[in-house]
N, C-alpha and C positions, 0 to 999 in steps of 0.2 A: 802435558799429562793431566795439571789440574781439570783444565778445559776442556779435558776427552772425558773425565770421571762427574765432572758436575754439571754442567752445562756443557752436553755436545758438542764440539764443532762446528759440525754440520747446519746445527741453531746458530749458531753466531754468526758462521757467515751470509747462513738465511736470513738473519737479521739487518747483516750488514745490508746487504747485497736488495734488500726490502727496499730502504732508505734511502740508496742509491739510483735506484729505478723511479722513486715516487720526486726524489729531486730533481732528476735530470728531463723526467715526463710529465712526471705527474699533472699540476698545476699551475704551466707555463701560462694559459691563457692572463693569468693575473699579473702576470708583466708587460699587460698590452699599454698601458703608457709609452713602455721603450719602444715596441715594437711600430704603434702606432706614430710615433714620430720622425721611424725610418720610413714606413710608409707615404707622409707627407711629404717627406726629402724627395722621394721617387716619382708623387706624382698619383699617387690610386687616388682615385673619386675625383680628380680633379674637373671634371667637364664642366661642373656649375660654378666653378670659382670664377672671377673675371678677370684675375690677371694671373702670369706665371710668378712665381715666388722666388729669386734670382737676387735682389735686392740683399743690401744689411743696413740697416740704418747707422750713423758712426755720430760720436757725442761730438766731433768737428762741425760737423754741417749746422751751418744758418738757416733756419726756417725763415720766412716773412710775413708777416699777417697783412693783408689789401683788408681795407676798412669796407664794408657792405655799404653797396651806394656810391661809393665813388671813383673815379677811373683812374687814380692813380696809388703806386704803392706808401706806407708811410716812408719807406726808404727811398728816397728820389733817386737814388743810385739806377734803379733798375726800370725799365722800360714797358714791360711784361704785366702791366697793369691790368686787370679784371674786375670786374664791376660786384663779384661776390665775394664773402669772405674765403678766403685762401691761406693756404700756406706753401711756400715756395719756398726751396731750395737756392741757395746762393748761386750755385753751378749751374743755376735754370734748368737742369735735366729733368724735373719732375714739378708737376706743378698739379696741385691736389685741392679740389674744393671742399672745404669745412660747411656743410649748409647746417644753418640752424647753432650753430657754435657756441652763440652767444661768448666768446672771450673778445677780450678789448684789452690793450696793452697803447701804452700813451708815448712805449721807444721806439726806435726806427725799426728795432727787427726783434726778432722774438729767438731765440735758442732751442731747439727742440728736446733739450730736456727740461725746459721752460713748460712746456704744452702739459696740459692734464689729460691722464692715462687715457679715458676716451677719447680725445684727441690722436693722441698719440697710435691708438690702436686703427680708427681710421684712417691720420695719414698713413700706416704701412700695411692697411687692408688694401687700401685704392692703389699703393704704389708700387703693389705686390713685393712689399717684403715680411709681411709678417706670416704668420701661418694660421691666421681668421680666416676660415671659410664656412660659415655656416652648413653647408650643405654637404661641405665632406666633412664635417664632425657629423653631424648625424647620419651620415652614411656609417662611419666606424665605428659608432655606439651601435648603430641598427646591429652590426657584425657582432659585437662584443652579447648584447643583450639575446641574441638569438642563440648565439653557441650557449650559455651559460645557460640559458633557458631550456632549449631544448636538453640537454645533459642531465639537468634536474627533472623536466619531465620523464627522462626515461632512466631516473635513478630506480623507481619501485620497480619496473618490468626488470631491470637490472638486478636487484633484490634476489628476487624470484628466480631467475636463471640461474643466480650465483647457489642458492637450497636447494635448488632443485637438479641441477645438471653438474654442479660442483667445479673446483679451480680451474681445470684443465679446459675445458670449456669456454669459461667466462674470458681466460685471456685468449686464447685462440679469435674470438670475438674482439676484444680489445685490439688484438695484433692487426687485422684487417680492416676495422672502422681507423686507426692512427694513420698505418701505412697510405692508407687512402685519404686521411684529409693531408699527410704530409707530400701525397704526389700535387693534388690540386695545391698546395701554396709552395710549390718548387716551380712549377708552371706557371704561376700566377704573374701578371703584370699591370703597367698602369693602363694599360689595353685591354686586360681581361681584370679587373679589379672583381670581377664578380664569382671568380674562383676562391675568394677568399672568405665568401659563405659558407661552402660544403666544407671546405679547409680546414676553416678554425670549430667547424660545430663534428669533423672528425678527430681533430685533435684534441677539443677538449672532452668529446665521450671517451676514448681511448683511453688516455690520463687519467680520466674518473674511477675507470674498470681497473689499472692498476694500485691504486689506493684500495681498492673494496676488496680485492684478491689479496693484498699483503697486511691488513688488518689482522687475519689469523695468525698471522707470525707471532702476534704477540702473546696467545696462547703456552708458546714454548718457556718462558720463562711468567707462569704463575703468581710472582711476588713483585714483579712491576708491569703487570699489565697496562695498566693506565698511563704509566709512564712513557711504555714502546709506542700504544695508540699516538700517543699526542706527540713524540718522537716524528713520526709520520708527518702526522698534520703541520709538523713544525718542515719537516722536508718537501711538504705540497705546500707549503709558501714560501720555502726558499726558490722552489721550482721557479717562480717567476723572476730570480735573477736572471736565467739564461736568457731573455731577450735582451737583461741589459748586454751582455754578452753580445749579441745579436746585433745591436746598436754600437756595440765599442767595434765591430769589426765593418759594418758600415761605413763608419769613418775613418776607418784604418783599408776603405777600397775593396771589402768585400761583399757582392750583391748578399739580400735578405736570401735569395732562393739559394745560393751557397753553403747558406748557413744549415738551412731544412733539411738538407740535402745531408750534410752529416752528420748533424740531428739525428735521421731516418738512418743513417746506418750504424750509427752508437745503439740507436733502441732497437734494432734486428738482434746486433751479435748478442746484448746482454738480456732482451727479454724471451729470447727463445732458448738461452742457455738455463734461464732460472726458470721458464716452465716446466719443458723435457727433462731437465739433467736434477733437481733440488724439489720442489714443490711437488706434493702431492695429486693424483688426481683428482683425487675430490677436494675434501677438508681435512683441516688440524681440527683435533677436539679439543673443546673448550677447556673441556677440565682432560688432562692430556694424563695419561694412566703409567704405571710405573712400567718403565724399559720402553718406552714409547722414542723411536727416532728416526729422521727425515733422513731418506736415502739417498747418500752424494756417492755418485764413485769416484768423486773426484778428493776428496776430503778419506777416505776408504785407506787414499796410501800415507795419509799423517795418523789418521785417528783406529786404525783398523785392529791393530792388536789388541791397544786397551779397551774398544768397545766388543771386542768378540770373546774378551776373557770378562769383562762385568757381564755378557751375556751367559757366558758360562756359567757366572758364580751366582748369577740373580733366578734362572732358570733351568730346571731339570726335565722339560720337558720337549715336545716338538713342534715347530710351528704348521700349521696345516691349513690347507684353503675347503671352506665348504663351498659344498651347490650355490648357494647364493655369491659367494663371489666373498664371503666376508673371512677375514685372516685370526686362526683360531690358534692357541698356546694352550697344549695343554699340557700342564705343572703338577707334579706332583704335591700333594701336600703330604704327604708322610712316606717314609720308605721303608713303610711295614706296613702290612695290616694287623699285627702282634697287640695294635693297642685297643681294637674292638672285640666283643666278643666274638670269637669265631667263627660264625656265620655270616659277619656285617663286616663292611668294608667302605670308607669315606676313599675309594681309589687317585681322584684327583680331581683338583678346581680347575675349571678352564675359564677365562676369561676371553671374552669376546668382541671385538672391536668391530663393527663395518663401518668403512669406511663412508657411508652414506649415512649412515645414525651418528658417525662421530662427528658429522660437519652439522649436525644439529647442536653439538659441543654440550649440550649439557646432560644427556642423557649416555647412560653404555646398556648394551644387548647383554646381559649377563646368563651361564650356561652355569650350574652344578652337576658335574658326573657323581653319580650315586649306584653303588655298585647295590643291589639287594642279592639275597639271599637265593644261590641257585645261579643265578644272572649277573658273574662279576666284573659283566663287560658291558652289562646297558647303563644307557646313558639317559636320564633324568631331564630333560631339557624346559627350560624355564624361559621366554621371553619376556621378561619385563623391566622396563623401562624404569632406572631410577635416577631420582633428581640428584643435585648436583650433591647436595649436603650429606647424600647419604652416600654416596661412593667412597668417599675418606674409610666410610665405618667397615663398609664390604668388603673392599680390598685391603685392607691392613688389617682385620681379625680375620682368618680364616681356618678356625680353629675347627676341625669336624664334631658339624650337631647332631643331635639325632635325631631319627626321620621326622619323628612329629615336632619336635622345635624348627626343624629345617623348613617342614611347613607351615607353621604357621607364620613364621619370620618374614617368607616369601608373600603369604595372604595382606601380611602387616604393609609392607612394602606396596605393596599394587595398591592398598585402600589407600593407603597416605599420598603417594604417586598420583593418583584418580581426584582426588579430592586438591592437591594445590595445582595441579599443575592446570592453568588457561588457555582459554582457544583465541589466537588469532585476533578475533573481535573483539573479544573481551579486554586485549591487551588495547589494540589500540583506539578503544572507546573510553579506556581508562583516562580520570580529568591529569594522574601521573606523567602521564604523555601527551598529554593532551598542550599544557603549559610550558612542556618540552618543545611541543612543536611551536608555540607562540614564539618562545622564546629564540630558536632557529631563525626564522623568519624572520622576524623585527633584525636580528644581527646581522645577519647575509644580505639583507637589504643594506644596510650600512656599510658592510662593507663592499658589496658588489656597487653600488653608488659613486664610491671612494675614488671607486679604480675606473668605472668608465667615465665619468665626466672629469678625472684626472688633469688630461691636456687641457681642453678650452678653459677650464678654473684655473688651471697654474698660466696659462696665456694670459688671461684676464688678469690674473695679479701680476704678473711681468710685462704689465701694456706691451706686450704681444714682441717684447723684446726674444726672438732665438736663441740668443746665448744663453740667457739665465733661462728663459723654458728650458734648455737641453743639459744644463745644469743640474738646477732641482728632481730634473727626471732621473735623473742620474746616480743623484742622491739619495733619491726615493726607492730607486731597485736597488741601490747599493745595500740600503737597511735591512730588506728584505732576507737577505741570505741570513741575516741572524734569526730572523725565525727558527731554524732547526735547533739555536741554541735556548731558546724562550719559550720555547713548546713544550719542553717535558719537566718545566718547572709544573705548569698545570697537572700535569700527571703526577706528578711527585705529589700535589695539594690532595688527588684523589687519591691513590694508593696510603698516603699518611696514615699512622694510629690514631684514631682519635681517642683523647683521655678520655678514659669515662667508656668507653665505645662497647665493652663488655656488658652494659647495663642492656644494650639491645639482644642479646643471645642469640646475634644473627649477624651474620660478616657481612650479608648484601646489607641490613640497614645500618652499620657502622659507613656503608664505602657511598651509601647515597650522603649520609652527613655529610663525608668530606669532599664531595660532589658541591657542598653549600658554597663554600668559599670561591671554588675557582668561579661559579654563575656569579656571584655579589663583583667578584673581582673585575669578569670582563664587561658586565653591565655598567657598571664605575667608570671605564676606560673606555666605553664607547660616548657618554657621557659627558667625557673632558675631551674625546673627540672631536665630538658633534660643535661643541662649545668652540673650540677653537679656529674648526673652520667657521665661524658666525665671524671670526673678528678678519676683517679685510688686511693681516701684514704681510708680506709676503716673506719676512725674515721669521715670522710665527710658524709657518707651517713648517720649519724643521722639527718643530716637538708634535705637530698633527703626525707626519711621518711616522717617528718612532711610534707614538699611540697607536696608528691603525696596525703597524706592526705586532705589538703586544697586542691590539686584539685581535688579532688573524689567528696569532700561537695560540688563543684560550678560547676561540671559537669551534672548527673543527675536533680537535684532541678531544675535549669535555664534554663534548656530544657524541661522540661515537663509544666514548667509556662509558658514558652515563646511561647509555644503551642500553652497552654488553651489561653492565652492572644490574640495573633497576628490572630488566624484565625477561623469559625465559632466551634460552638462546637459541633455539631452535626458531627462533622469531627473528632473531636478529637481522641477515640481511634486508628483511622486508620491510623490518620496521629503521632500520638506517636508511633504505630506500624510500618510503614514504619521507620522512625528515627533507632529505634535499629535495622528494619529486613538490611535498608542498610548499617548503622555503623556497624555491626555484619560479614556483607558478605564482606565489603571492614577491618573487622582487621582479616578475616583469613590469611592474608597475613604475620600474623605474626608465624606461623609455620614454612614457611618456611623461614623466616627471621630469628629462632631459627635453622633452620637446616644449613645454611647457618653460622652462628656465631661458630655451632659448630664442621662444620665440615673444608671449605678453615678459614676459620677467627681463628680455633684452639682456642675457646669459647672466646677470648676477642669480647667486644660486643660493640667498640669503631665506628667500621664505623656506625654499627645501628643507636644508637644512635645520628650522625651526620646528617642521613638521616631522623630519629625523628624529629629532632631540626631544619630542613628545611619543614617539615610539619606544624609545632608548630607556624613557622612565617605567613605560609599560611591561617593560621585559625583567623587570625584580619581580616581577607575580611569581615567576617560575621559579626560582630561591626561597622564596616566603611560603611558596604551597611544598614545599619541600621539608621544610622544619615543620611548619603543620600539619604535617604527612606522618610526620616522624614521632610527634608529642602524642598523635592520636595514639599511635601504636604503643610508647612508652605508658600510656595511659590504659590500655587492653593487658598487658605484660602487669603492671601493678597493680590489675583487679583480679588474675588471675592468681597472683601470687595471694 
């Protein structure tokens, strides 16, 4: 009953049901460590590698070291003598040249956990047990770096579709690019590895378009907006549990294309149920108008009584469709005309919603019926466009004016309307967003970095030992599912009061203040990041782990609120699409920053990282021009006063 009188339904399960879809789709590609590990299990890219991987190295086995130059081994035991430096197995089954090694040992044999990790990483490159392959890691990043790229490239045209052609649309769009990268990676094998191009750059534009479509959701409830955004964001980095998923049932004997496969039929039944049956055709408006509710028929048979009798009690009028297509309520405001003078008549307010100016969200189509004298059935009609601040006033006084205050009230509206509201360019040539978008950028490089050179870096610190790679990986998607719990602490930082926050006499610049914190926070924690991978322990990167985790949750969420927040909303898609298409085009840089580590840098990924952690300091700009954004303004408000 509560739940049908204060918060719809219909909204919560919207809600739910938002959060579910962005987890289970959303953001998988950011699990490709797991994924990528099954992959190597199976064999994709293998063709350049030189041996097959078949092998486990075991702490029993004796290695041998043959001294360089001489024909026989230090251990006289064995016959098997080589004139170069070697390392030999006791069982003779494998016998591996160390060139260049430079190790020397003065015992008969050497232990192979004796050997130094280089070593160690050669003899199970040569002996094919390790899973060092130069060329299919850079085949997997190439995969990784392309989907993620393109996706961002075509976040702004995504933008623009989503304002322009509205919900219904954009996932219809999503439904087809997914479906289609998830048939090419059910298809795919170690024979067609090369389906796993179009694959993964359909799945992850797919995934993308469902985040940008259920962002409005968080419209429905006003008072934690920022909180539901980052909610999201916290459920598009759990998303990349499901590969660990993917990975546990690999080894539990079930192929990867198995897995995709019902994957793809989880996201049929539930994203075509929450398109057609729950979500609007177009947009939720931003600022979402009183009696405003999403049509389930399926919620109809819990919530149906009590939402047709508050419809009853909130409304005396009728709902009606005009020419245009837009859904008009027209309410009586008195039910007399007994209180004007006898000629005059305030008949009834209509408020007007289309659905196309509401997914602008910040603006409503407003209609006054005004009966004059003679004529108590025409109808006065007003389009104009008012910003958000002024809606509260319109729609909760509706007190009937008289003709000449009603006009000039209106004149008052348009001039003020005219004069703040920006175009487009304006917004995003603004240095506001401008530092937003720096600040984008430098962080999705860092984290997009994190996760593709994942494997070969965690190889590299487990001298190329399997167990403990599949380990850590493991560990690493395991973290990940708490993302959806650490994500809407950031929201909660932006929604918060700030004390004092009444001094600005503007809620958007109270909610940019509290905008300060969660940027200071993830900038901090990318920071102690960056820093941590610099230090070579492989028992250290359980705290790297959680760190890229918190900053995965305070990445995404605080840039999509700080959006919706800072600039009009009618802007919005476009300018959230701009944000990933330029963050996306300035982290392809990290391909060849992987080609580069792996090929002069011989895969330590030490200078990268250093050059990481001189970006990481660069991105406090966007917090600092934020508070000097803010003082200028408090400094305009004290000279006016």
């Amino acid at each position: 009953m509560g739940l049908c009188t204060k918060v719809p339904t219909t909204h919560i399960l919207a809600i739910i049901l938002g959060s579910l879809e962005i987890g289970l789709f959303g953001g998988v590609i950011f699990g490709w460590h797991s994924v990528v590990y099954v992959y190597k299990e199976t064999g994709y890219f293998s063709d350049g590698c030189s041996a097959e991987k078949s092998l486990t190295p075991s702490a029993n086995v004796t290695w041998q070291y043959h001294t360089p130059g001489t024909g026989t081994p230090l251990n006289s035991s064995h016959d098997n003598a080589t004139p170069n430096g070697t390392v030999i197995r006791s069982d003779n089954m494998t016998t591996t040249t160390l060139h260049d090694s430079g190790y020397s040992n003065q015992g008969n044999s050497i232990h192979y956990d004796d050997l130094s990790c280089e070593e160690k990483i050669q003899v199970q490159s040569e002996t094919g047990v390790s899973q060092v392959c130069k060329s299919q890691d850079e085949q997997f990043n190439l995969v990784f770096s392309l989907a993620t790229s393109i996706n961002g490239i075509l976040s702004f045209p995504s933008g623009i579709l989503y304002d322009r052609l509205g919900t219904r649309i954009s996932r219809i769009f999503s439904l087809v690019t997914f479906l289609a990268g998830q048939l090419c990676l059910i298809f795919a094998s170690s024979a067609k590895s090369y389906l796993l191009y179009p694959g993964f750059i359909g799945l992850v534009y797919g995934g993308y378009q469902i985040l940008l479509t259920n962002l409005q959701l968080s419209c429905l409830i006003p008072s934690l907006r920022s909180t539901i955004m980052s909610l999201y964001a916290g459920s598009y980095d759990t998303s990349s549990s499901v590969f660990l998923l993917f990975k546990a049932a690999h080894e539990g004997g079930v192929s990867v294309n198995t897995s995709f496969a019902v994957q793809a039929s989880l996201y049929f039944l539930i994203f075509v149920s929450s398109t057609f049956c729950l979500l609007p055709k177009t947009r939720i408006p931003f600022s979402i108008p009183n009696g405003y509710r999403l049509k389930c028929w399926l919620c109809h048979k819990f919530c149906r009584k009590e939402e047709l009798q508050q419809k009853e009690n909130s409304t005396t009028g009728e709902w009606k469709m005009d020419e245009t297509g837009s859904i008009v309520l027209c309410r009586d405001a008195s039910n007399s005309a007994d209180n004007l003078d006898g000629e005059r008549e305030d008949a009834a307010d209509v408020q007007k919603l289309t659905e196309g100016d509401a997914g602008n969200g910040a603006y409503m189509n407003y209609q006054r019926r005004v009966s004059e004298p003679g004529e108590r059935n025409a109808i006065l009609t007003t389009d104009k466009r008012i910003p958000d601040i002024v809606i509260s006033d319109t729609t909760s006084s509706l007190a009937p004016p008289s003709d000449k205050s009603a006009e000039e009230g209106e004149d008052k509206l348009l001039n003020a309307s005219s004069k703040k509201r920006k175009t487009f360019r304006q917004v995003a040539l603004s240095r506001l967003f401008l530092t937003d978008l720096l600040w984008m950028s430098v962080q999705r490089l860092r984290s997009w970095i994190f996760v593709g050179i994942f494997n070969p870096w965690i190889t590299r610190l487990a001298c190329g030992d399997k167990a403990l790679v599949s380990h850590y990986t493991s560990v690493y998607a395991g973290l990940q599912f708490f993302g959806i719990l650490t994500a809407p602490l950031s929201g909660r930082l932006m929604d918060r009061k700030i004390k004092g926050g009444e001094k600005y006499g503007n809620p958007r610049y109270e909610r940019l203040h509290a905008s300060i914190a969660s940027f200071v926070l993830n900038s901090t924690v990318s920071v102690v990041l960056t820093v941590g991978t610099l230090i070579p322990v492989l028992e250290l990167q359980y705290v790297t782990f959680v760190l890229h985790c918190l900053h995965r949750s305070f990445l995404y969420g605080p840039n999509s609120a700080f959006v919706a927040n800072a600039f009009p909303s009618e802007h919005f898609g476009k300018l959230f699409g701009i944000t990933l298409t330029v963050s996306a085009l300035f982290s392809t840089i990290q391909y060849p920053l992987f080609l580069i580590m792996q090929g002069p840098l011989n895969g330590d990924p030490m200078a990268i990282n250093i050059f990481l952690l001189v970006l990481m300091v660069i991105s406090y700009v966007h917090p600092i021009y934020i508070w000097c954004y803010l003082q200028r303004k408090l400094s305009k408000i004290a000279r006016a006063v």
